[in-house]
N, C-alpha and C positions, 0 to 999 in steps of 0.2 A: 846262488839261491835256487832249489829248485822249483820248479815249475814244467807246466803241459800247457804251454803256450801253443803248441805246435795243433792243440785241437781246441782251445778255450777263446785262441781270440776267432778263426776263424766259425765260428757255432756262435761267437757272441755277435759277431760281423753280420751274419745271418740273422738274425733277430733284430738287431738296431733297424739293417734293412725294410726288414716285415714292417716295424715300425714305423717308420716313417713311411714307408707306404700307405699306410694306414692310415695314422693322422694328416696325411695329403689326400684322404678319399673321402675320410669323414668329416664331422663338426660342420656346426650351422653359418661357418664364416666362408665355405670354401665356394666356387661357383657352382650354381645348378644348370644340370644340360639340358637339353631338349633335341627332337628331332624335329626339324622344317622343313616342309616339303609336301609336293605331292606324289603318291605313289611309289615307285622305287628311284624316284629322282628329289631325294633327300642327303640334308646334312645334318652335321652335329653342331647348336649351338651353346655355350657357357652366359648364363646370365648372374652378373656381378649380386654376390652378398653380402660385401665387405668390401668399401672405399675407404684411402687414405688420404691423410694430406686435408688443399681448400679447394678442393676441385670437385665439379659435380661427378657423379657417376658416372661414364656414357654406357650406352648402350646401345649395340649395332647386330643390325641381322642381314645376313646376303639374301641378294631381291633373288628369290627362285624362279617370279614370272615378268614379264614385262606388264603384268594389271598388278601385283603383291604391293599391300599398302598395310600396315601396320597404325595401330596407337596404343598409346601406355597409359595407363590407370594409375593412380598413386596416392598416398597422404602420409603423416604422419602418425608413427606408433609409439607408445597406445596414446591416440586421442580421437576426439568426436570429430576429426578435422572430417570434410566431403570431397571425396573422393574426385580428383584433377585429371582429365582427360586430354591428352597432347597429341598431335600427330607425329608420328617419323619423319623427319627430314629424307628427301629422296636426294642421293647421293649418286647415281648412276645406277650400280651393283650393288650401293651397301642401302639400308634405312636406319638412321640413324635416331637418338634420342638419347635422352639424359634425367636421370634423377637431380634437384637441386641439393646443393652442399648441406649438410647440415653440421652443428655442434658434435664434440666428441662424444660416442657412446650415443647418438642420438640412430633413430630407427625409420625406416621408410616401408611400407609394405606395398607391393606392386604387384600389377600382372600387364601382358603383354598381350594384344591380339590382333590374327593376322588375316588380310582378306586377300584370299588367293587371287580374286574373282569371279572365279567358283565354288568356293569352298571357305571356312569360316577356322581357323585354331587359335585357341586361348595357352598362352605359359602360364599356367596358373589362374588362378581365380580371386572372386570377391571372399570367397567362404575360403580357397586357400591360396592365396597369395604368398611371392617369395619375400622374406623376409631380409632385408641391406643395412647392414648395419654399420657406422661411422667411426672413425676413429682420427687423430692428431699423426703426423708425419712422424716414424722415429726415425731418429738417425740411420744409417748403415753402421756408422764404427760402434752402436749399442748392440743395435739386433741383432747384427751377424755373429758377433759373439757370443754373445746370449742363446741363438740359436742353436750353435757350434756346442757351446760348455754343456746343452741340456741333452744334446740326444749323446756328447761324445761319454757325458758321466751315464745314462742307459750303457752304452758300449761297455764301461769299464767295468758297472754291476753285473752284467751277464757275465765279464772275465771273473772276476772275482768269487761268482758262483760256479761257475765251474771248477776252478782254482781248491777254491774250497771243498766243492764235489770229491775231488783227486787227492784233497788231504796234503797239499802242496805248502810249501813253506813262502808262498808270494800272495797266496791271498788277503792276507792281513795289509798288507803295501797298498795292492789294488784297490783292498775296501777304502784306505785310507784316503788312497789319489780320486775314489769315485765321491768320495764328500765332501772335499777339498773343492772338486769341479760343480759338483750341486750347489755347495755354496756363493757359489761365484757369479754361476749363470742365474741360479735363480734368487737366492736373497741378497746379491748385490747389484746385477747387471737387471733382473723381473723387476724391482718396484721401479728403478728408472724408466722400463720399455712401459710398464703402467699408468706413470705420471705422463711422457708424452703422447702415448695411444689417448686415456680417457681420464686423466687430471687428477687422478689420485696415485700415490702409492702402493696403497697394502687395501685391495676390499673386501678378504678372506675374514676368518675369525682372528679377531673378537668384536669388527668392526662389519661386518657385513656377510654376503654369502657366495662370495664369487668362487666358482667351482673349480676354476683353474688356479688360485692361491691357496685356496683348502686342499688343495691335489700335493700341493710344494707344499705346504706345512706339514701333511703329512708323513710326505718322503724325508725332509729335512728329519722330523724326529726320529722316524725309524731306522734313518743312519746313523744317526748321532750314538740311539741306543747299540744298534747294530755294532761300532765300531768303538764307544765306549763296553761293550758287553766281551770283547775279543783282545782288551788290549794287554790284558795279564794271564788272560787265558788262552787253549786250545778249543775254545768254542768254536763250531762253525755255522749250529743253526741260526744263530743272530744273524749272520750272512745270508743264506738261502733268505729266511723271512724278508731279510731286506728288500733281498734283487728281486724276489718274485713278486714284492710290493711295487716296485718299480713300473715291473713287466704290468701289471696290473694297472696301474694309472694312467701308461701310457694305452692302455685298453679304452679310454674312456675317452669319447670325441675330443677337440681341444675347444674349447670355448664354448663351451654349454654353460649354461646358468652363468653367463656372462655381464659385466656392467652396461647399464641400463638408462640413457636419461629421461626422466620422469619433467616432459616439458612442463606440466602445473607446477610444478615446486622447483623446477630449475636446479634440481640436483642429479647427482648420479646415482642409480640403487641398482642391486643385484635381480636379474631376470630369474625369477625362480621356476618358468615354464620349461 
């Protein structure tokens, strides 16, 4: 069968890359940094935005002074709860603290502030605080798959576009092996990672607005089309459209407008901020 493997997988290799870099930099779930310190005798700290599991958050900063004392602000999002004031545990080197567990999908807004001795820094604030949000343990043998099936099917639509680019007699195979892999990772292997992270299934359309399953419904149909649109034809823009829909989603933080629990009613709803 021919094909231009020899320039399609590596250019699509590159991309997946990009990607994932990407979505490892961005989305409101990943950690927020800070520098601590004074002067040029500073470091970089990661403060958690997303807890798994029933375990509180922790939360550790290195003592920069031998006076550095720390406390953490916190409550419950969204509600009128008032705002909880903790010290840091002094650990030697580290200062320590912990957000309490909450329900899945459930939210904590926080900020941090530090007293040098001299000197006063806040992580955040009243008016912007970081925002943690809660989630249910998923297995490893779900997620890693899941994981693997979602960026490896990106991997095969970049092949596939390019394939198709070159007018190649394998892009049709590719497209097929890349929605084969979408449907795996994401409408088989995503509502299971859903139901254990935050206790539903599916909170996309027609049931709600979660931005990361309206992202996969999307993709799902555009291949479906994509690969029903190619299967008696020499079409190849049903491809391009696809992949570059792909490339495009995967544009889009991961977990924005994410599920939401709404402690007055005890349910889970979609974050539309």
């Amino acid at each position: 069968m021919k094909n231009n493997f020899k320039f399609s997988v590596p250019m699509a290799l590159v991309i997946t890359l990009i990607a994932v870099l990407y979505q490892r930099a961005t989305g409101p779930t990943y950690p927020k940094t800070f520098d601590i310190g004074i002067k040029e005798n500073t470091i970089t700290v990661k403060l958690p935005r997303s807890q798994g599991g029933n375990l509180n958050a922790p939360i550790e900063l290195a003592k920069m002074t031998n006076t550095m004392s720390a406390t953490l602000s916190y409550k419950r999002f969204p509600t009128d709860d008032p705002w909880t004031v903790v010290k840091f545990s002094n650990l030697g080197n580290i200062l320590k603290g912990s957000l309490p567990n909450q329900p899945p999908a459930g939210k904590i807004i926080y900020f941090v502030k530090i007293n040098y001795g001299e000197s006063i820094q806040e992580l955040g604030t009243k008016k912007d605080p970081i925002y943690l949000r809660y989630k249910g343990e998923v297995p490893t043998y779900i997620l890693a798959p899941h994981i693997f099936c979602m960026f490896f099917s990106l991997l095969l639509s970049m092949v596939a576009l390019f394939e198709a680019a070159y007018n190649t007699q394998s892009y049709k195979l590719i497209a097929r092996l890349t929605l084969a892999c979408l449907m795996t990772g994401g409408m088989v292997l995503g509502p299971i990672v859903q139901k254990y992270a935050f206790g539903v299934y599916w909170a996309g359309f027609p049931y709600d607005y979660d931005l990361t399953d309206n992202k996969l419904l999307i993709l799902v149909i555009t291949w479906l089309l994509g690969v029903g649109l190619t299967i008696k034809s020499d079409r190849r823009w049903p491809i391009y459209i696809a992949a570059v829909a792909f490339f495009a989603v995967y544009s889009i933080p991961h977990s924005m407008q994410g599920s939401e629990l709404d402690y007055k009613k005890g349910k889970v709803i979609t974050n539309m901020e």
